[in-house]
C-alpha positions as CSV (number, residue, x, y, z in Angstrom):
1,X,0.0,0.0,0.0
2,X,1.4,3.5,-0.8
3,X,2.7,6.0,1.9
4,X,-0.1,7.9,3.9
5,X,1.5,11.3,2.5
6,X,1.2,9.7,-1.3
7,X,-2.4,8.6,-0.3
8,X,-3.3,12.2,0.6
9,X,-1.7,13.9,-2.0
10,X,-3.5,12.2,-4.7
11,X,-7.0,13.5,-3.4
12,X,-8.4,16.1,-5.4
13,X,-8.6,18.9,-3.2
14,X,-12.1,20.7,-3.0
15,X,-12.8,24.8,-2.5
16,X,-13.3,24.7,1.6
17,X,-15.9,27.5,0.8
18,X,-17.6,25.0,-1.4
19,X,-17.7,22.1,0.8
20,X,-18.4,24.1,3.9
21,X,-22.2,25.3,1.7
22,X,-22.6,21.8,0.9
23,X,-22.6,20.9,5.1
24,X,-24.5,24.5,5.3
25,X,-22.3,26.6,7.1
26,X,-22.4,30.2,5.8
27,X,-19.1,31.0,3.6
28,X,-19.2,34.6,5.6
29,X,-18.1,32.4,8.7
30,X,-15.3,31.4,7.7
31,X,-11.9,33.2,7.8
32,X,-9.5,31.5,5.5
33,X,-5.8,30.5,5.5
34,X,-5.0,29.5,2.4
35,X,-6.6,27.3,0.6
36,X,-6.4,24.3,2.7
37,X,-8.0,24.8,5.9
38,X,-10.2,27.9,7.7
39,X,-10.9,29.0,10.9
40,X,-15.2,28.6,11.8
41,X,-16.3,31.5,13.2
42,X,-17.8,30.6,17.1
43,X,-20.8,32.4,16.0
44,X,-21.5,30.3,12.9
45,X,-25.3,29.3,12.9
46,X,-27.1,27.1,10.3
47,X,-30.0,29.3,8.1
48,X,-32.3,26.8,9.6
49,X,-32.5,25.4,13.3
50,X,-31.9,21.6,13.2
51,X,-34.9,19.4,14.0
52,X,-33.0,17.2,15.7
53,X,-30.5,17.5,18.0
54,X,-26.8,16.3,17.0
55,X,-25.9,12.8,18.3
56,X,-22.7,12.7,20.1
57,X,-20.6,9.8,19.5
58,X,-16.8,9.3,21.3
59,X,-13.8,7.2,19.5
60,X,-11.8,5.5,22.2
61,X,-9.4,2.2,22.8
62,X,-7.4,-0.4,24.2
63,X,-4.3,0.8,25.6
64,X,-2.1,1.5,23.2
65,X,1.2,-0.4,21.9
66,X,3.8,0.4,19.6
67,X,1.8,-2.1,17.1
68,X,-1.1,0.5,16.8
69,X,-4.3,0.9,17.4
70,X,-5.5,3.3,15.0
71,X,-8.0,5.7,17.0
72,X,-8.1,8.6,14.5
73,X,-7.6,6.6,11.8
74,X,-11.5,5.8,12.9
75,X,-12.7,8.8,14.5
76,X,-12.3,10.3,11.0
77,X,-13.2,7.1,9.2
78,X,-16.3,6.6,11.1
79,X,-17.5,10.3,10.1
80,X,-16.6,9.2,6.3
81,X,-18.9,6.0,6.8
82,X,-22.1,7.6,8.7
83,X,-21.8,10.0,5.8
84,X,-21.6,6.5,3.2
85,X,-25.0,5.5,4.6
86,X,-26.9,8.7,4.7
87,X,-26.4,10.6,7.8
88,X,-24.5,13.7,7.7
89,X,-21.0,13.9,10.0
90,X,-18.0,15.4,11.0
91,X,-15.0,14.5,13.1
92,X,-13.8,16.7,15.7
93,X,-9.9,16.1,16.2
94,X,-7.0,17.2,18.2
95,X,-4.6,19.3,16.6
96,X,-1.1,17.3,16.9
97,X,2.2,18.5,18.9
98,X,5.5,18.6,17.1
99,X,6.9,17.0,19.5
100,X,5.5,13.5,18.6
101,X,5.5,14.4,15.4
102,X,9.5,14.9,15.4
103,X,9.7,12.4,18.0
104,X,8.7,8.5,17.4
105,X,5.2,8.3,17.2
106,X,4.8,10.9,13.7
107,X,1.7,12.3,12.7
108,X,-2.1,12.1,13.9
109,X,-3.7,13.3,10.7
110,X,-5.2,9.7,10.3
111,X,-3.9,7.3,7.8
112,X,-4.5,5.1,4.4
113,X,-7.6,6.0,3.3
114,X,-9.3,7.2,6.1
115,X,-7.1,11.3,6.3
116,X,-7.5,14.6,6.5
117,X,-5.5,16.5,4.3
118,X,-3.5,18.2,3.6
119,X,-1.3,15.8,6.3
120,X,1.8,18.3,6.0
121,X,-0.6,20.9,7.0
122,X,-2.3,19.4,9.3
123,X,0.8,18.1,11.1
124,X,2.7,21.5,10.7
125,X,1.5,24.5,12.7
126,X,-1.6,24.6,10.8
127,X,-3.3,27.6,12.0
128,X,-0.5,28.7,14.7
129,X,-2.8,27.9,17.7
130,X,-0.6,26.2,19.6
131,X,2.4,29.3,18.9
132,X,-0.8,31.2,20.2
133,X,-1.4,29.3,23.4
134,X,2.7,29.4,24.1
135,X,3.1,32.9,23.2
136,X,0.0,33.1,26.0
137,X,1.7,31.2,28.1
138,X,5.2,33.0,28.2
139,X,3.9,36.1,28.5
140,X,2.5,35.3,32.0
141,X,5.5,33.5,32.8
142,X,7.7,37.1,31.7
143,X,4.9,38.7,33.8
144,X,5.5,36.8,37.2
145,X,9.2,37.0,37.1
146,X,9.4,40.6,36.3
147,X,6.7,41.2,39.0
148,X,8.7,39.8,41.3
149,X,12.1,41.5,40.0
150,X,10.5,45.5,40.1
151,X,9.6,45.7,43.8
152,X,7.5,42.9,43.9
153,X,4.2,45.2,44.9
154,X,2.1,41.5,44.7
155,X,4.2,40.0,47.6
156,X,5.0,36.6,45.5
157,X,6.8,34.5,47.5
158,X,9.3,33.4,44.6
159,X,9.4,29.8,45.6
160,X,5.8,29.4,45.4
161,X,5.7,30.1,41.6
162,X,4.3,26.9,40.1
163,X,4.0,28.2,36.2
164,X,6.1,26.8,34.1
165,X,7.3,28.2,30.4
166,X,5.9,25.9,27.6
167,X,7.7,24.7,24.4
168,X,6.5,22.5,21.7
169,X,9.7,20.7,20.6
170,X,10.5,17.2,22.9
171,X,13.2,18.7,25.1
172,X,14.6,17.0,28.2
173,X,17.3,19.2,28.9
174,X,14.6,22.0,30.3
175,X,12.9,19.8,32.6
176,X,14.8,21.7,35.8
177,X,16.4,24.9,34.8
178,X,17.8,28.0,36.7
179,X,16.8,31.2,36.1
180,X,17.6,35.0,36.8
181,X,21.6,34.4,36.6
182,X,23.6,37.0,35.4
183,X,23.2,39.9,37.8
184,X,20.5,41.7,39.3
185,X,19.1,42.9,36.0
186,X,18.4,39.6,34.7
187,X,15.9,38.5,37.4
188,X,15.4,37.3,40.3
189,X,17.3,33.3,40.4
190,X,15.3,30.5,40.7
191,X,14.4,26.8,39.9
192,X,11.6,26.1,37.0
193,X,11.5,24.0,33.7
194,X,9.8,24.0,30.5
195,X,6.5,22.0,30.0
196,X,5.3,20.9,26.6
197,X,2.7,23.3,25.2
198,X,-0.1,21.1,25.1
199,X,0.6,20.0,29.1
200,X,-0.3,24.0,29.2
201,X,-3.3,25.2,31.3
202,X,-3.7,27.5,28.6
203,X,-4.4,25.0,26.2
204,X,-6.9,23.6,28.7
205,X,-8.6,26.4,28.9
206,X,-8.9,27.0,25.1
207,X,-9.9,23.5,24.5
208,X,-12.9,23.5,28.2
209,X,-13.7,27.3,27.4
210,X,-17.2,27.6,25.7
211,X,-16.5,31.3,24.2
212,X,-14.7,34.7,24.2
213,X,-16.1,35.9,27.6
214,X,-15.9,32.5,29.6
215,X,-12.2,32.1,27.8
216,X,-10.9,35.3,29.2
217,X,-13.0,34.7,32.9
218,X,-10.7,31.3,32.9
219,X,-7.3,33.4,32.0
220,X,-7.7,35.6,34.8
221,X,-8.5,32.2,37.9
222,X,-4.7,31.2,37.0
223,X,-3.4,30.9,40.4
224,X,0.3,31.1,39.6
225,X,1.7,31.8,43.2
226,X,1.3,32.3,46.8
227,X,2.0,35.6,48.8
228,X,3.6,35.1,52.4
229,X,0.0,34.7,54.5
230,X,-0.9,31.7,51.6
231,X,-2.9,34.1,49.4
232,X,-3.4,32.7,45.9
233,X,-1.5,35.3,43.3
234,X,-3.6,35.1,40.1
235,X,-3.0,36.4,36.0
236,X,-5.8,38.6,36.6
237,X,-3.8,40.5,39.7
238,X,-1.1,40.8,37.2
239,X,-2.9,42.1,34.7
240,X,-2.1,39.8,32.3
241,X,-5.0,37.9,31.7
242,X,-6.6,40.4,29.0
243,X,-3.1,40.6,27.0
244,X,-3.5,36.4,26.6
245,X,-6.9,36.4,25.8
246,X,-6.2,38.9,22.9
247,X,-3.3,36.6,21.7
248,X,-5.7,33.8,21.7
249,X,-8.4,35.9,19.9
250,X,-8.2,33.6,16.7
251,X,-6.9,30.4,18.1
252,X,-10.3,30.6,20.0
253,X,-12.0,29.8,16.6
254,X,-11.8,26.0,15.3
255,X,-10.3,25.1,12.2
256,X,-11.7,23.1,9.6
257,X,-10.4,20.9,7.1
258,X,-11.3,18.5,4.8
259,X,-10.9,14.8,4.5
260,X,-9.5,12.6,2.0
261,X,-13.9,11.7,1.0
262,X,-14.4,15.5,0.7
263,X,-16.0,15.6,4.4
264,X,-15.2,18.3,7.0
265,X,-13.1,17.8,10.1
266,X,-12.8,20.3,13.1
267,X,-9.0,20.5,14.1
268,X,-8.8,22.1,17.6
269,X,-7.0,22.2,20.6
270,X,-4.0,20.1,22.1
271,X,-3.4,16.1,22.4
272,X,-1.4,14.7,24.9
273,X,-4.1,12.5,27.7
274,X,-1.4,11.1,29.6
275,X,-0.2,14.6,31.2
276,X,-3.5,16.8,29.8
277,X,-7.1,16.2,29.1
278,X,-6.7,15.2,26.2
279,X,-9.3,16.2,24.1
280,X,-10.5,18.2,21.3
281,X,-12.5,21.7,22.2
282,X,-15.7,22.4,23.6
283,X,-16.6,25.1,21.1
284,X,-15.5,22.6,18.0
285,X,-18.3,19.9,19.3
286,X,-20.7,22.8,20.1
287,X,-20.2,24.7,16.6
288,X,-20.6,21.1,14.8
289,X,-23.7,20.2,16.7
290,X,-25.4,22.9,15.0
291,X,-24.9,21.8,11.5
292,X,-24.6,18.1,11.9
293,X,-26.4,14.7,12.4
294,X,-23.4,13.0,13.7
295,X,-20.3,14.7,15.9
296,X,-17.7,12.1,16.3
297,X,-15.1,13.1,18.5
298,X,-11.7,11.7,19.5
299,X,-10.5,11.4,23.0
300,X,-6.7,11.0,23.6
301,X,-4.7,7.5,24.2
302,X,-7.0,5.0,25.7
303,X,-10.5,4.5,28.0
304,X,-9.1,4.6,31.1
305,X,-6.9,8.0,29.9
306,X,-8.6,10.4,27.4
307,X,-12.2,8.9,27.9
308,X,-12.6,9.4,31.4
309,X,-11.4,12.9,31.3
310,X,-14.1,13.3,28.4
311,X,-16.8,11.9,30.3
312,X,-15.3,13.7,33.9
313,X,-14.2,17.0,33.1
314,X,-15.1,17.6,29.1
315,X,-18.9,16.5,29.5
316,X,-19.2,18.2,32.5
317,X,-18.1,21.6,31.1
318,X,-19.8,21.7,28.0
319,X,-23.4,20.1,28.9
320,X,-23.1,17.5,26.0
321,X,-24.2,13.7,26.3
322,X,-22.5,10.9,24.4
323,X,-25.1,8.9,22.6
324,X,-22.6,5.8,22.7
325,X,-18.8,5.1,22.2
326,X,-16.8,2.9,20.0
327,X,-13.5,1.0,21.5
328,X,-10.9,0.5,18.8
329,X,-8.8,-2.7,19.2
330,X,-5.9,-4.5,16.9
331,X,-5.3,-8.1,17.2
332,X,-1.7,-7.6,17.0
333,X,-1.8,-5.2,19.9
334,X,-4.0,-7.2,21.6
335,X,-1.4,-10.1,21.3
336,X,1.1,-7.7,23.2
337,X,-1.3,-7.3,25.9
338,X,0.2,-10.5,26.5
339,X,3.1,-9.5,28.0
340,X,4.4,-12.3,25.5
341,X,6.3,-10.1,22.7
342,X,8.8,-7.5,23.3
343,X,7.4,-4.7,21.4
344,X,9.6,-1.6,21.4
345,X,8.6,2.1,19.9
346,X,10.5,3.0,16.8
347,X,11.8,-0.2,16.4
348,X,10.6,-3.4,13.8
349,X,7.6,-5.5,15.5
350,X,8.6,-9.0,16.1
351,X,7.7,-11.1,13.4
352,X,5.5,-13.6,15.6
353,X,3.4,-10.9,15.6
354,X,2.0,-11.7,12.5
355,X,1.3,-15.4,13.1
356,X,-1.8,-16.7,14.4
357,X,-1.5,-17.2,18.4
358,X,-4.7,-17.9,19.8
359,X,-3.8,-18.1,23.4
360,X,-1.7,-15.3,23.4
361,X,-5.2,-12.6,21.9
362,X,-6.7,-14.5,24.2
363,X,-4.7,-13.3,27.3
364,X,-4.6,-10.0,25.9
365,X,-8.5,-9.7,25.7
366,X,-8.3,-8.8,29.4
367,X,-7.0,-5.5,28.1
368,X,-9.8,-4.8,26.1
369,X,-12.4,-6.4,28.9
370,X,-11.2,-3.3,31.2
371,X,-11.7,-0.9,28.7
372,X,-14.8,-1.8,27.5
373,X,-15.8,-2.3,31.7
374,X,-14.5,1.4,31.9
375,X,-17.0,2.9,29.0
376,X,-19.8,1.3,30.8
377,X,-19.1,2.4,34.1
378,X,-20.3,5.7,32.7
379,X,-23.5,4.7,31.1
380,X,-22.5,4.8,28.0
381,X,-23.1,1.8,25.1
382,X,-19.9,0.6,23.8
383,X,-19.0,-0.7,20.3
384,X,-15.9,-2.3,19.5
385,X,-13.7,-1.7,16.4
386,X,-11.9,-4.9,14.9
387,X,-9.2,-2.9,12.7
388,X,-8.4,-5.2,10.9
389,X,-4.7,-6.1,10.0
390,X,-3.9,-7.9,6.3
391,X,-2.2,-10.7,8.6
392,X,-5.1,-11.2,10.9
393,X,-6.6,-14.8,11.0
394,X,-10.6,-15.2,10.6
395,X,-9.9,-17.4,14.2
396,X,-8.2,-14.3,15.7
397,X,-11.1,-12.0,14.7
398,X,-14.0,-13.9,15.7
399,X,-11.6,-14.3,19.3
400,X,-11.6,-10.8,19.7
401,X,-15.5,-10.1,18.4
402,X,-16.8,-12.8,21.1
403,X,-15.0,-11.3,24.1
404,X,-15.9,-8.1,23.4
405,X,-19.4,-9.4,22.9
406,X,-19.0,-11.5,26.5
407,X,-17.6,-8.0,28.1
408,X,-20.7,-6.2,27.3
409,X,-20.4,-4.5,23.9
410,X,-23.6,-4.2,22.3
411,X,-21.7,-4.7,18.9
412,X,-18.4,-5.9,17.7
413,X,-17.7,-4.6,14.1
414,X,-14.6,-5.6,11.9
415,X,-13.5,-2.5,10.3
416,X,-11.2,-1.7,7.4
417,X,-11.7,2.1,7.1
418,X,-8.1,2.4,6.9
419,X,-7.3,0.2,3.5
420,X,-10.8,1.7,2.5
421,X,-12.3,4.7,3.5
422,X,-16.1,5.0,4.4
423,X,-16.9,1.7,2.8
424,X,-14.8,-0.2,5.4
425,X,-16.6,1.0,7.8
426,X,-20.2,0.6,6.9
427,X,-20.9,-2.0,9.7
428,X,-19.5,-0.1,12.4
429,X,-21.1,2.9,10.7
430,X,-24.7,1.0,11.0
431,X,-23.9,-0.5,14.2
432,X,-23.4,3.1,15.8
433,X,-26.2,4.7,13.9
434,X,-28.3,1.8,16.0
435,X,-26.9,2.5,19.2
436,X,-27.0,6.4,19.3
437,X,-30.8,6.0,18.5
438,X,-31.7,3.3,21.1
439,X,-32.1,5.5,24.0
440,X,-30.0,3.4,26.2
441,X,-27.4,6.0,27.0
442,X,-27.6,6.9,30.7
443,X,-24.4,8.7,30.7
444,X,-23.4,9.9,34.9
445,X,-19.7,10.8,35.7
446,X,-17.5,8.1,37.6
447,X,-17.5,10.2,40.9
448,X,-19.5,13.5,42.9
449,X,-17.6,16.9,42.7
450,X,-18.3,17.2,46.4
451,X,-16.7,14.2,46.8
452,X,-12.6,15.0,48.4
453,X,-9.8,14.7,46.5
454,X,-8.5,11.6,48.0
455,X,-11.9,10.0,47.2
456,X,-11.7,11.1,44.0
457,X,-8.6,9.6,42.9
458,X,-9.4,6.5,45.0
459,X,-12.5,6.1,43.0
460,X,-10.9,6.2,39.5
461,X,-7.7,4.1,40.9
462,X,-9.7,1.3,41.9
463,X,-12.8,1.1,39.5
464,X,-11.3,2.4,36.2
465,X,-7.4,1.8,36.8
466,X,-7.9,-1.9,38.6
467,X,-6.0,-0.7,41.5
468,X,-6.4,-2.4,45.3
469,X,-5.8,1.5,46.5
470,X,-3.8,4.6,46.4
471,X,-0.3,5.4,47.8
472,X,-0.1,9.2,48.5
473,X,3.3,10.6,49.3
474,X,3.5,13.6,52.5
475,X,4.1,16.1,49.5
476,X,0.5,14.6,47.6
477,X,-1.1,14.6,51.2
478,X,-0.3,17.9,52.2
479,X,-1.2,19.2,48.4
480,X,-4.4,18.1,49.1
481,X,-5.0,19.4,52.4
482,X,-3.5,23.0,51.1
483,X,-6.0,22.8,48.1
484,X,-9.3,21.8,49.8
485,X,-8.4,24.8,52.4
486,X,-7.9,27.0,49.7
487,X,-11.2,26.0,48.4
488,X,-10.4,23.8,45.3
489,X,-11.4,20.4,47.1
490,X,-14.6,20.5,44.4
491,X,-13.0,20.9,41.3
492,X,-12.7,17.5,39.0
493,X,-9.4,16.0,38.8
494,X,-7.3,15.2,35.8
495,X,-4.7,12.2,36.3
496,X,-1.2,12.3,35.0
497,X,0.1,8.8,34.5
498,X,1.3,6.3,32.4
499,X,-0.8,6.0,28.9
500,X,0.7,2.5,28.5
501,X,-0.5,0.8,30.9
502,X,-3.7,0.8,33.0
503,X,-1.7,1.5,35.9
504,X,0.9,4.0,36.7
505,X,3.6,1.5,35.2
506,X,4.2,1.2,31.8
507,X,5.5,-2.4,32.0
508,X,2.3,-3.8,33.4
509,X,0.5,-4.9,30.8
510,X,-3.3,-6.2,29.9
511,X,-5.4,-5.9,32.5
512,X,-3.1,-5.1,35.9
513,X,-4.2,-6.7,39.2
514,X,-3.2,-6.5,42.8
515,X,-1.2,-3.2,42.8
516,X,-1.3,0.3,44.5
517,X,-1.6,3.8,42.7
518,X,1.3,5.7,44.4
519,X,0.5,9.6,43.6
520,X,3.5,11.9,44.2
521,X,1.6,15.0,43.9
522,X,-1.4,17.5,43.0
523,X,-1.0,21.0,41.3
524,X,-3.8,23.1,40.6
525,X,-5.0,24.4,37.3
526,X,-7.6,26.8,38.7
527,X,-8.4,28.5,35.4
528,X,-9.1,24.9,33.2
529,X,-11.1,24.1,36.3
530,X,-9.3,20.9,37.4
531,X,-6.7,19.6,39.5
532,X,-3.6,17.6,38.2
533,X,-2.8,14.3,39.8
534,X,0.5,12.8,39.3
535,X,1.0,9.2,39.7
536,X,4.0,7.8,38.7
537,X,7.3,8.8,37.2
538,X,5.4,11.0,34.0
539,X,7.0,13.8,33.3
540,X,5.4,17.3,31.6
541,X,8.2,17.4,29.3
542,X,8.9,14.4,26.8
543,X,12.4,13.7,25.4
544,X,13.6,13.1,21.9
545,X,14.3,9.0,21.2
546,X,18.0,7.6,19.0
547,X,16.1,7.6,16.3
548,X,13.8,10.5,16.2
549,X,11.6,10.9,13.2
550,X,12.6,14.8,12.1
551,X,15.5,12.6,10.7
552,X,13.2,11.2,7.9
553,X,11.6,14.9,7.7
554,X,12.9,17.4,4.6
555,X,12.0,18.9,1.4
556,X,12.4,18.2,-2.1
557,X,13.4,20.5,-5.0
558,X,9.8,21.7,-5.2
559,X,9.3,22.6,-1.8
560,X,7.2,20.0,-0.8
561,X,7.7,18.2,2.5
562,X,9.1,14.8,2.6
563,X,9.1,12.0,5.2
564,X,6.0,12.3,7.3
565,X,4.2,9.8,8.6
């Protein structure tokens, strides 16, 4: 099979403007870039009211492997089939990082025949939202720290500072830096790091923020420091908050773009579920409810990661209801739920990968047991994706399509959207047509806000994670009593951990049992509305691998960009 980047450049690009007036959204709304994608106007409203409200349908998966699982691959192939079988869609996806996309893992623009395109647009700055939401970022960071420097008339206690400096490049070496060296003038020294932009509570707040005025309310709850009597320092008492809401005054609006069926996708906000919440923008969902049958919307990594922040803190912000939810599995990564193979990213996948091993899918099923376990626990119907692989065995599919069946799935689909577009996907297409219309979605987040932190976490480390409890450290323990005096014991919480593993460690596979969640500490993010948890060893800041992929990454003599993937 061709590259994905010769796949996408041999579709036929249509006008946006035209295929926008074919969907019915107003060509006025629209501010272009090019030719290739355009900013939607938050505004945008359909000539006519829809009859029928928008059903709301969430792409998740197994935990994911090196031997892929291909999640967008079907969030935007499922749009591409519910448009194949009458029913008018659109995928709502996450704009990608550079950082993977120098890094190992490459580009999330889809793949085969299931895209959007162009892919060396979409992978590369696109729009510049995410320069927007560092330039944001850095300017508050420049704010504190000159604050501080000039008389420091806030009384910020420089060792409180918690805000971090983003970047979107995979850099280790600012994990811990020193600042303020040099002399006076420079600053006043101390200990920070760099975070990767989409770990930013900036883009948190772009992505939870429901417009212009709630957007700019969000900017100024930063809590960024603590005076001397334990008083929170926020962006609005530094005046900043108004300065970053104007640099985010176009990155507010989403971007569409067009797939490789001639369909629209909404591109918006920052990936990344492991250390952020992982999903794609409030406004984009809203905007595409008003001018769609079907939003299909992608959550970051797997069910236990991306989904339950979508269903805890994405569903509870923007008022929308999933109508069901389709778990993507592989057999081949299934098989590595085993703990059998030794599957390592970047490197070739062992070639008994590709042989039929019956007991080994079996024993990985317990990976996608969980995950399907964890969709439930919500309320929400779950259909499984079988993405099918050319060296998959008709014994290893029906495996896979039984236990999912035996776990609770109300369907199990085989799926080949990626070797064929919306026609590989008209069963799963059908099947979630069927469940969005039953009725039988009774969707409830996993735990109370008035519930404590500790519970919280307890809740989600036993029932989603498969934990027997939860470790906290003196630093997590007193983060927690600092927070719930200072009044952010209600706010949801977003977990920081491992995405490949249901637990906190990476090298416990399938379905984990008889273990303890140790969480090292909490931060607040006061203006997305949540609280961080970290569990683990994960770090804000990923590092670049041996063999990184901007290696493979150039130009030819044309201009055009070579070695994507």
């Amino acid at each position: 099979m061709e590259s994905d980047l010769a796949i996408a450049r041999a579709v036929p690009l249509r006008p946006l403007p035209e295929l926008a007036a074919r969907f019915g959204i107003p060509v006025e709304s629209l501010i272009p870039y090019g030719h290739t994608r355009a900013k939607l106007r938050i505004d945008a409203q359909p000539a006519k009211p829809r009859a029928q409200r928008a059903r709301y349908v969430l792409v998740t998966a197994i935990t994911p492997t090196p031997a892929g699982e291909g999640k967008t691959v079907h969030t935007i192939g499922l749009s591409l089939a519910l448009n194949r079988i009458g029913q008018k869609a659109v995928c709502t996806i996450r704009q990608p990082s550079m950082g993977p996309v120098f890094g190992i893992k490459g580009g999330a623009a889809g793949g085969g025949q299931s895209q959007v395109v162009p892919m060396e647009d979409f992978n590369l700055h696109l729009t510049g939202d995410f320069h927007a939401v560092a330039a944001a970022n850095n300017l508050l960071a420049a704010a504190i720290d000159t604050s501080i420097l000039l008389d420091n008339p806030l009384g910020i206690v420089p060792e409180t500072v918690r805000w971090k400096r983003v970047l979107d490049v995979n850099d280790r070496a600012l994990r811990e830096i020193e600042i303020g060296l040099g002399g006076p003038k420079n600053g006043v020294p101390r200990k920070t790091g760099f975070e990767i932009t989409p770990a930013s509570e900036v883009m948190a707040i772009l992505g939870l923020a429901k417009d212009l005025k709630d957007l700019r309310a969000r900017l100024g709850r930063i809590v960024v420091a603590e005076r001397a009597d334990g008083s929170e320092v926020t962006a609005e008492d530094l005046e900043c908050a108004g300065a970053m809401a104007a640099l985010l005054g176009e990155a507010i609006h989403p971007t569409i773009m067009q797939t490789t069926e001639a369909t629209l996708a909404f591109v918006h906000t920052g990936p990344f579920a492991n250390i952020a919440h992982g999903n794609s923008s409030v406004i984009g969902d809203q905007v595409a409810a008003r001018f769609f049958d079907y939003v299909v919307t992608e959550a970051g990594f797997a069910a236990d990661m991306g989904a339950e922040k979508f269903f805890d803190i994405k569903c509870r912000t923007s008022g929308m209801s999933p109508d069901c939810a389709v778990v993507v599995a592989t057999v081949r990564a299934l098989k590595v739920h085993s703990g059998r193979f030794e599957v390592k990213q970047g490197k070739p996948m062992p070639p008994e990968l590709s042989q039929e091993n019956l007991d080994a899918l079996a024993e990985g099923c317990a990976n996608l047991e969980a995950q399907i376990a964890n969709v439930r626990a919500f309320g929400v119907p779950v259909i499984v994706a079988v993405n099918r692989f050319h060296t998959d065995t008709e014994r290893e599919i029906a495996l896979v399509r039984e236990r999912a069946l035996e776990a609770g799935a109300t369907e199990a689909c085989l799926s080949e959207v990626f070797s064929r577009g919306g026609e590989g996907g008209r069963e799963l297409a059908e099947a979630v047509h069927r469940a969005a219309h039953s009725g039988k979605a009774q969707f409830k987040p996993i735990y109370e806000l008035s519930e404590s932190l500790s519970a919280k976490v307890e809740r989600l480390a036993t029932r989603i994670y498969g934990a027997d409890g939860v470790d906290f450290s003196e630093s997590a323990q007193a983060d927690i009593a600092r927070l719930e005096k200072q009044g952010h014991g209600k706010l949801p919480i977003c977990v920081a951990k491992s995405q490949y593993s249901l637990s906190h460690d990476a090298t416990k596979k399938g379905r984990p049992r008889g273990y303890r969640f140790p969480v090292r500490e909490l931060r607040l993010s006061a203006g997305a509305g949540f609280v961080v948890v970290f569990a683990g060893d994960i770090m804000t800041m990923p590092g670049l691998g041996k063999n990184p992929g901007y290696r493979r990454v150039d130009v030819d003599e044309q201009g055009l960009v070579k070695g994507l993937f």
